[in-house]
C-alpha positions in Angstrom: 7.2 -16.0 0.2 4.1 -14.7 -1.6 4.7 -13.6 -5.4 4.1 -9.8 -6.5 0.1 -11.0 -7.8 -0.6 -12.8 -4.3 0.7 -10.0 -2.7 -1.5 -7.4 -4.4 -4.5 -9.6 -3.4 -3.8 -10.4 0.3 -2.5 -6.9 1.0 -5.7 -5.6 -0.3 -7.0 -7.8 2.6 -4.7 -6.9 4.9 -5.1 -3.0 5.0 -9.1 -3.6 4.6 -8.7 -6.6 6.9 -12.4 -7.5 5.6 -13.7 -7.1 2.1 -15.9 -8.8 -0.5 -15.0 -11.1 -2.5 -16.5 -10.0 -5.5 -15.1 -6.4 -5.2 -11.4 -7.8 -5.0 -10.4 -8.3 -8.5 -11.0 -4.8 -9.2 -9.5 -3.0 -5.9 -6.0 -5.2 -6.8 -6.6 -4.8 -10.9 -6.4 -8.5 -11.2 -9.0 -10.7 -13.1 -11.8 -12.6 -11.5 -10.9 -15.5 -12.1 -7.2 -15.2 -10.9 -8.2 -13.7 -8.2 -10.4 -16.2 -7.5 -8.0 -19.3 -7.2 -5.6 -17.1 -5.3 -8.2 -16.5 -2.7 -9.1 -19.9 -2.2 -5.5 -21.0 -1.8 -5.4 -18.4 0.6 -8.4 -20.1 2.6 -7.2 -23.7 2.3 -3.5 -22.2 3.7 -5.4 -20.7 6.4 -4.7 -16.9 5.7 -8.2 -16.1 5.0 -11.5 -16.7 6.1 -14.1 -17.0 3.6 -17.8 -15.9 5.4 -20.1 -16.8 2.5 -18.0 -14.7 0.0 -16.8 -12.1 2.6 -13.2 -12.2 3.3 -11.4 -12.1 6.4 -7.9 -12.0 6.6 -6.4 -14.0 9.4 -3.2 -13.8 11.3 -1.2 -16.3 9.3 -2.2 -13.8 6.2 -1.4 -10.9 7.8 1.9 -12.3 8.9 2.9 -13.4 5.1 1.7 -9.9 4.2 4.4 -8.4 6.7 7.2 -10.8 5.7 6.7 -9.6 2.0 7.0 -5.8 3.3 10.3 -6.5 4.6 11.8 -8.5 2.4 10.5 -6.2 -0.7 10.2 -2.7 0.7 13.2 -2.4 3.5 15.7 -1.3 1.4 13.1 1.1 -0.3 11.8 2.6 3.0 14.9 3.3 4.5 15.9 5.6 1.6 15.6 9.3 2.4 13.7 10.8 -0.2 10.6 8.3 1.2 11.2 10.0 4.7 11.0 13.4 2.7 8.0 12.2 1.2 6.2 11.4 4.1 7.2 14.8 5.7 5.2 16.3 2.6 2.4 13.7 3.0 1.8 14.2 6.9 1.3 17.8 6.1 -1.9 17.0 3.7 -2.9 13.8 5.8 -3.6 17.1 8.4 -5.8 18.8 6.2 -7.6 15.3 4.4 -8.7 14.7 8.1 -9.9 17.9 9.2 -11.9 18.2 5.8 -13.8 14.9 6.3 -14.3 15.9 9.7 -16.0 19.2 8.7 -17.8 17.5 6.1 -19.5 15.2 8.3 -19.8 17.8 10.6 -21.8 19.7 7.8 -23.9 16.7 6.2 -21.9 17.0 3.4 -21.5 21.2 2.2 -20.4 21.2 -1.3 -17.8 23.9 -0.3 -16.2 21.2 1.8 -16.6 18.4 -0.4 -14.6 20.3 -2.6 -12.0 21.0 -0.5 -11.8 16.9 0.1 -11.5 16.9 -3.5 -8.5 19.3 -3.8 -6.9 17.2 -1.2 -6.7 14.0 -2.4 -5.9 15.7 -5.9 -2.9 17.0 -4.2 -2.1 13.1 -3.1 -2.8 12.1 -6.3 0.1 14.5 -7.2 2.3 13.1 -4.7 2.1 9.5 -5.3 2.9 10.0 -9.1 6.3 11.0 -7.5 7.0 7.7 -6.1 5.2 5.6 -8.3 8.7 4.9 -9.8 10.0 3.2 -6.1 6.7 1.8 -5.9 4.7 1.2 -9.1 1.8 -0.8 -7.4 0.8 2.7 -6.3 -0.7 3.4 -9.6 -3.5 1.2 -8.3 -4.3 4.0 -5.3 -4.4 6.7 -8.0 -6.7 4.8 -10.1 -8.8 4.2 -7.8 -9.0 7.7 -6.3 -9.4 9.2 -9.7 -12.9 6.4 -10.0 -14.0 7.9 -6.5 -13.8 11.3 -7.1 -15.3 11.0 -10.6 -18.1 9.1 -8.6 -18.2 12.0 -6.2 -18.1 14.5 -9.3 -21.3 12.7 -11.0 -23.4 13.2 -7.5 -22.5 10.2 -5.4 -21.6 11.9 -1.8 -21.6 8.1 -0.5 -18.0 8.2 -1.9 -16.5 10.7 0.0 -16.2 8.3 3.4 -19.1 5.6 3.6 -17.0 2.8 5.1 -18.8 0.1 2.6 -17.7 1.9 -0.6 -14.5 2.2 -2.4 -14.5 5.6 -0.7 -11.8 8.6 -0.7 -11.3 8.1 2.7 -11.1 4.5 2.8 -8.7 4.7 -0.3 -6.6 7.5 1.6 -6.2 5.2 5.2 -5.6 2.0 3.2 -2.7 3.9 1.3 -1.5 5.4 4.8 -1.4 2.0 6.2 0.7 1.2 3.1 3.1 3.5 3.2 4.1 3.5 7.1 4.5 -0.6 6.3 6.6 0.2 3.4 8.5 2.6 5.6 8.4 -0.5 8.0 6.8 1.8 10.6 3.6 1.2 13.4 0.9 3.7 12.7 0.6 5.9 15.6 -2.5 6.1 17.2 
């Protein structure tokens, strides 16, 4: 089974399923250079393709990815303050979507933007609850905190442009974390 530093690195993978190289180390907080020799034992294993220093996860990754969920996370998700949690969560997933949906529809209205702000500040809130069960999650509030800081300086590009570390990209990659910590399928 993967250690805690592989997983980091390979999950990061597997809820982007494709991401660059050189922007690993810093979604997973690793070094470079550690990152680095994990990824290519990941290639030579199989688990990930490496397309000129884009990485793809493969199946036999995404299936070690799972296998660590299980074996770490079952006893965690089955505990019924996460189902609480995720009760409270659903409620702003609602609103995060229907704000980046009217902010696209609007090209980007301040008015909106901050109301995608305010939203993933109330995640931000949230996750600090369970960061206890699941202290890897400081990772998603760092990185949301960088976003909207980006955001904040004038940079719309990181409210949702798929090729940045962008709120919305940072939001679904935590969703997909959760429901596999919770060892359930995302609905469609």
């Amino acid at each position: 089974m993967l250690d805690q530093q592989a997983f980091l690195a390979l999950n990061a993978l597997y809820l982007k399923k494709m991401a660059s190289a050189a922007d690993l180390p810093d979604m997973v907080g690793l070094p470079a250079g550690e990152v680095g020799m994990m990824v290519s034992g990941f290639v030579e294993r199989g688990w990930v393709l490496d397309m000129g220093g884009e990485l793809l996860i493969q199946p036999e990754g995404m299936a070690e990815v799972e296998a660590y969920y299980r074996e770490t996370y079952s006893d965690i998700g089955q505990r019924e303050e996460m189902a609480r949690w995720y009760t409270r969560f659903e409620s702003i997933n609602s609103q995060f979507i229907k704000f980046v949906s009217d902010w696209q529809q609007t090209e980007g209205d301040p008015r909106v933007q901050d109301r995608v702000i305010a939203t993933v500040e109330r995640l931000v809130k949230l996750i600090q609850q369970i960061t206890e069960l699941v202290p890897r999650y400081v990772a998603y509030i760092r990185r949301f905190e960088r976003s909207v800081t980006t955001v904040d300086g004038g940079n719309a590009d990181f409210v949702c442009t798929p090729t940045v570390d962008s709120l919305h990209n940072i939001w679904f990659e935590f969703h997909e974390d959760f429901l596999a910590v919770l060892g359930r399928p995302r609905e469609a």
